[in-house]
N, C-alpha and C positions, 0 to 999 in steps of 0.2 A: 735222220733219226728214225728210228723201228716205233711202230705204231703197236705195233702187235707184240704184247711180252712173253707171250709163250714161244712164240717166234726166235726173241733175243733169250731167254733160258734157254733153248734148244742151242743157241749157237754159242752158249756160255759152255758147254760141255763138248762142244765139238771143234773149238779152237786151239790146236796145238799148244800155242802163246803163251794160256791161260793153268798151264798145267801149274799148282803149288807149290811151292819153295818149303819143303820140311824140313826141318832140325830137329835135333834129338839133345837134351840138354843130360848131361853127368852130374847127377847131384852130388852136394858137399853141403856137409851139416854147419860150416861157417859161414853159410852166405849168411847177406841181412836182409835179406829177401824172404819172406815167405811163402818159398817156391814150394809149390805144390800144394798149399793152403790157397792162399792169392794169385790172384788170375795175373799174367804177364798182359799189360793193355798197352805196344807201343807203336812208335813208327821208325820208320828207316830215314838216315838223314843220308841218302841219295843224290847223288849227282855232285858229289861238295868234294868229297878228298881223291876220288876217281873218277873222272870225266865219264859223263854217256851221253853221246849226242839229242837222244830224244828228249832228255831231262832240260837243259840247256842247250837249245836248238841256235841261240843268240852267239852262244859261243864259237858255233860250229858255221855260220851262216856267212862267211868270211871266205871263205873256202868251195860255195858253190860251184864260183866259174874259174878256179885253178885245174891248171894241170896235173898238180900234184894236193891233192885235195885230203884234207884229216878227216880220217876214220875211228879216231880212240884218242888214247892219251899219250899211245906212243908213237903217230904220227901226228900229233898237235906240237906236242915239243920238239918233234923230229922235224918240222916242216918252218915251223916259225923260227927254228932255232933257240939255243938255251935262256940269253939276255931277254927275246922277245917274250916267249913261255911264259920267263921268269913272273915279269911283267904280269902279263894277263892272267896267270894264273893265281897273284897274290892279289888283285883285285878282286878277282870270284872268289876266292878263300873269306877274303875277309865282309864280304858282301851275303853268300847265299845263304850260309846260317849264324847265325846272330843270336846275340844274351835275346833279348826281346822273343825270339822265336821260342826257344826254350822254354821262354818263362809262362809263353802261351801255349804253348804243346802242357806246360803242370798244370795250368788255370783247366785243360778241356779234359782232366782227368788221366793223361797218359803220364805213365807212372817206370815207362822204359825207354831209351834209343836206340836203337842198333845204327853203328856207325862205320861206314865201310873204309880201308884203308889199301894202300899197295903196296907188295912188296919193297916197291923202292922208296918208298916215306923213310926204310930204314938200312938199304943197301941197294947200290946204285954201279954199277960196276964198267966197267970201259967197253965204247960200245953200245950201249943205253942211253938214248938222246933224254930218259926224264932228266925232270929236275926237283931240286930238294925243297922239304921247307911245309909239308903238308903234317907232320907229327906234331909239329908247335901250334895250330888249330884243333889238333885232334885234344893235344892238352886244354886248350881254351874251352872246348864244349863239353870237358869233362869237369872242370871249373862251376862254369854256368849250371851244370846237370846238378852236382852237389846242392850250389847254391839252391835249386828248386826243389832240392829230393828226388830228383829222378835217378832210376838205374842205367847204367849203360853196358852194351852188348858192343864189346868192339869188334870187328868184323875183317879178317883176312878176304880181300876183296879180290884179286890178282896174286896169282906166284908166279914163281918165272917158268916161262916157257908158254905160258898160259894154261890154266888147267880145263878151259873150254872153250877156246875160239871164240869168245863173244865179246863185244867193244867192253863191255862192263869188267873183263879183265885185265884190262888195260891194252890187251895188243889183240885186234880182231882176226881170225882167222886160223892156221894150224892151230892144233892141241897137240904141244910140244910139252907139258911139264914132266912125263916120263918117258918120254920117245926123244926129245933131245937131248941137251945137256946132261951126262949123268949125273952132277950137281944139282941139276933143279931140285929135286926131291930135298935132299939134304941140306941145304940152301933155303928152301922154305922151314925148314925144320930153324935153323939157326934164325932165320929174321923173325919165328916165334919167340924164340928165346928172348931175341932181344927185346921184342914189344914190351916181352911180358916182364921183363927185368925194369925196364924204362916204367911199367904200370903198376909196379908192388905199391907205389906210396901211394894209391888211388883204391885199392881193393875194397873197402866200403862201397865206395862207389862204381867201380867196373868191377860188375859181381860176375860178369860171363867174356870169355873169348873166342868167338867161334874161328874153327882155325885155318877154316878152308871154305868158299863157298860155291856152291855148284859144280864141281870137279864131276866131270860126264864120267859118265859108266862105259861110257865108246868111244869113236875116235884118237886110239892111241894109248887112252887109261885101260889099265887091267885093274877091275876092282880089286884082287887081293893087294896090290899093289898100294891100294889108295888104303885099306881095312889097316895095311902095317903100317902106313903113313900116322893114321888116326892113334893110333899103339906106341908109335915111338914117340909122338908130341905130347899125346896127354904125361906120357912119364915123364919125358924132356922138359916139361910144363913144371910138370909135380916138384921134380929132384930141382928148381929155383926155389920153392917154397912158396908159390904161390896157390893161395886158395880158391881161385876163382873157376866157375863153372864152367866146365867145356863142352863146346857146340859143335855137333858135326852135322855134315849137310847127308842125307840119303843118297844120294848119289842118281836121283833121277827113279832109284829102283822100290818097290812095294815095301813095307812093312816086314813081310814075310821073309826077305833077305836079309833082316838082322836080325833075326829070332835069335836070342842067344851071345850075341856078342858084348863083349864089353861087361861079361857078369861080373855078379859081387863075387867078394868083396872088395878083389882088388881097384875095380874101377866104381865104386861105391861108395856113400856117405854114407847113407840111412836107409833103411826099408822104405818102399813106396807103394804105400798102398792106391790100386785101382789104378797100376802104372799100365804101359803097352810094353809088353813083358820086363822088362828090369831100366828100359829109359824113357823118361819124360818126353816127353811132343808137344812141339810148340811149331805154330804156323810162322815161318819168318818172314815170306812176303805173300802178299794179296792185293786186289784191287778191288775196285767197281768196274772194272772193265768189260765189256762185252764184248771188242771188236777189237784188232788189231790196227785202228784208222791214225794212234795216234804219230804225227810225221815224227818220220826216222823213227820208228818203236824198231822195226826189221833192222835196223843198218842206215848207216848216212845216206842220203840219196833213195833207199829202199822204198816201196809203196807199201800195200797191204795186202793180204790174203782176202779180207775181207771184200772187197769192191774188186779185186781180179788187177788190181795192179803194180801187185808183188811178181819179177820173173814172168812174167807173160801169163800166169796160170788162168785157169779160169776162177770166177769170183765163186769164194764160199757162201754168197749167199748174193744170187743175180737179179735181187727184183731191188737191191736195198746201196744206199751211197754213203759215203763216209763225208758228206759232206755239212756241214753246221756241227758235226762230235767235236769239236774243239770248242765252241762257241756257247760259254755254258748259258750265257744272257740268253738264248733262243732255246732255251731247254723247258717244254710244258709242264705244268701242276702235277699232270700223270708220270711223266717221265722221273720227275723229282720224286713222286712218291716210290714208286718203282727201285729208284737208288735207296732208299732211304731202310725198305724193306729189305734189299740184295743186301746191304751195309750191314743191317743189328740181326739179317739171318746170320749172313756168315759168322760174324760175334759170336753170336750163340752158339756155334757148332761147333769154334775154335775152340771156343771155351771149353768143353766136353776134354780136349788137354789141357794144358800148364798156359793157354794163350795163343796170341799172338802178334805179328809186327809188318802193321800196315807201311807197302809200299808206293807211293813217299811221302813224305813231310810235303812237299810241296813239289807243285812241276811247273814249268813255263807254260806249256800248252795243251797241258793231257788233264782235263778238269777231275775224271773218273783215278785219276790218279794221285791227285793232291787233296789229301790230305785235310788240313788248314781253311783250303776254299771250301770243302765239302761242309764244315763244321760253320763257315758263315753264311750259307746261302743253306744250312737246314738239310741237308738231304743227308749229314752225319751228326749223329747224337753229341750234343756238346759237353755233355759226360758219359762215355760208354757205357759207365753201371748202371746209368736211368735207360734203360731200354723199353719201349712198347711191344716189338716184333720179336717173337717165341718161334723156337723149329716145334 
């Protein structure tokens, strides 16, 4: 643990890892939301419909001392094979989020979800070792969300080909979604369709679709590429009929590269006043995190930048150990204070847009990243609107 917090602020802005997840929300005058009145307060329910090893390290922990060892969700089903997958994978369906969870994400005041899904929840093609069976949970927790009044943000999590090499889209490594298959693109286009065709009887409730998320600006993507992606689905979206609000991820790139897209009227509900030029921002993911120490955050098997045991590198910070960051039971009065300030600062500054959507709901071993624990051990406000800590 860093004794010193100027110490760990200084390395909160100088950790790769830790760069923010933006979206840009498309308003539409039928949500039931009172977007852009009402702050969006929610979390990501992570690790549940698309595997990520560091989320669920228990799942992955199987596979240490094989020779062909799972990396993502397309080498877990690929490895175990389908019947096995099947298996384990409908036990962690039905175990990591739950009515109960829900009903305590309403109690601590979060009033959103954002819920990640993959491609193949909705096409599965030869070839493709997933397996099916994750959109009939995704209906469950949109069930339970009603049930509590919460909004849900469903969440295009993986396309095919991958749109960034990263385990979280289901298959780690190339970024093929527009450098391979010339279908990928148009293929992601179509399993929107059908999400959002499967989601029309839920629209009260799933008031946003985001339709793509972290699609890199490099390795293979050409932004304009991704800009007419974002153009042909919101229409593709539109022309089913549905009302719900489209989320597009920045593409890694500043503010200043979407000066102007996406204007009224056509991509427009309503005026928005004291907007960032014509769309909403909302943070979609963030942490407490200061360090990248937590196991497998890099990659299955990966160390960390932080202690220098990521790739041989030298450690971002040589005086300091990633050892007890997992261990929140040995975390000091100051330390907790510390989070608790990092927590309702960031709030506050999110909040300056439309919100936003803490990542995760909960983790196996990453304490600065769940959510739930942070809410009962006090170092997160157990109603985000009762805040002490101002920017």
């Amino acid at each position: 643990m860093i004794k010193n917090i100027a110490r760990r602020l200084k390395l909160i802005v100088s950790l790769p890892l830790l760069v923010i997840s933006l979206t840009f929300l498309l308003p539409n005058i039928n949500a039931s939301f009172g977007y852009g009145v009402e702050k969006i307060r929610g979390v990501n329910l992570g690790g549940w419909l698309v595997l990520e090893p560091w989320i669920t390290p228990s799942l992955f922990d199987q596979f240490l001392n094989t020779t062909t060892p799972a990396v993502d969700e397309w080498t877990f089903t690929e490895v175990l094979g389908r019947e096995e997958a099947q298996r384990q994978l409908k036990k962690h369906w039905n175990t990591w989020v739950t009515k109960k969870d829900i009903q305590q994400l309403a109690s601590y005041g979060i009033n959103h979800v954002r819920i990640p899904i993959g491609y193949w929840a909705f096409d599965i093609q030869p070839g493709e070792p997933f397996v099916d069976g994750a959109f009939q949970y995704l209906l469950k927790a949109i069930i339970w969300a009603q049930t509590y009044k919460l909004k849900v943000i469903v969440d295009l999590h993986g396309a095919p080909g991958s749109q960034n090499g990263f385990d979280n889209s289901g298959r780690r490594g190339q970024v093929l979604w527009q450098t391979g298959s010339p279908d990928n693109v148009p293929r992601t286009i179509r399993v929107l369709q059908t999400m959002t065709k499967r989601l029309l009887p839920y629209q009260d409730t799933v008031t946003a679709i985001n339709i793509l998320n972290e699609p890199l600006n490099w390795g293979g993507n050409q932004i304009e590429v991704t800009r007419k992606f974002y153009l042909d689905t919101y229409k593709a979206i539109r022309a089913i009929g549905s009302q719900a609000l489209i989320v597009i991820h920045d593409t890694f790139l500043a503010f200043s590269e979407w000066q102007g897209f996406m204007q009224k009227p056509e991509y427009e509900g309503q005026e928005i006043a004291n907007s960032n030029n014509n769309l909403w921002t909302v943070i979609g993911e963030w942490s407490l995190a200061s360090n990248d120490c937590t196991k497998w955050l890099n990659g299955f098997k990966a160390g960390a930048r932080y202690d220098g045991t990521l790739n041989e590198n030298p450690p971002i910070c040589p005086t300091c150990t990633c050892k007890g960051d997992d261990d929140y039971q040995t975390y000091s009065p100051d330390y907790k204070k510390f989070l608790r300030n990092f927590v309702e600062a960031q709030m506050d500054s999110f909040e300056a847009g439309v919100g936003w959507l803490f990542w995760n709901f909960k983790a196996e071993k990453a304490p600065q990243w769940n959510y739930m624990l942070g809410v009962e051990q006090g170092w997160i406000p157990e109603n985000p609107a009762n805040r002490s800590f101002h920017c």
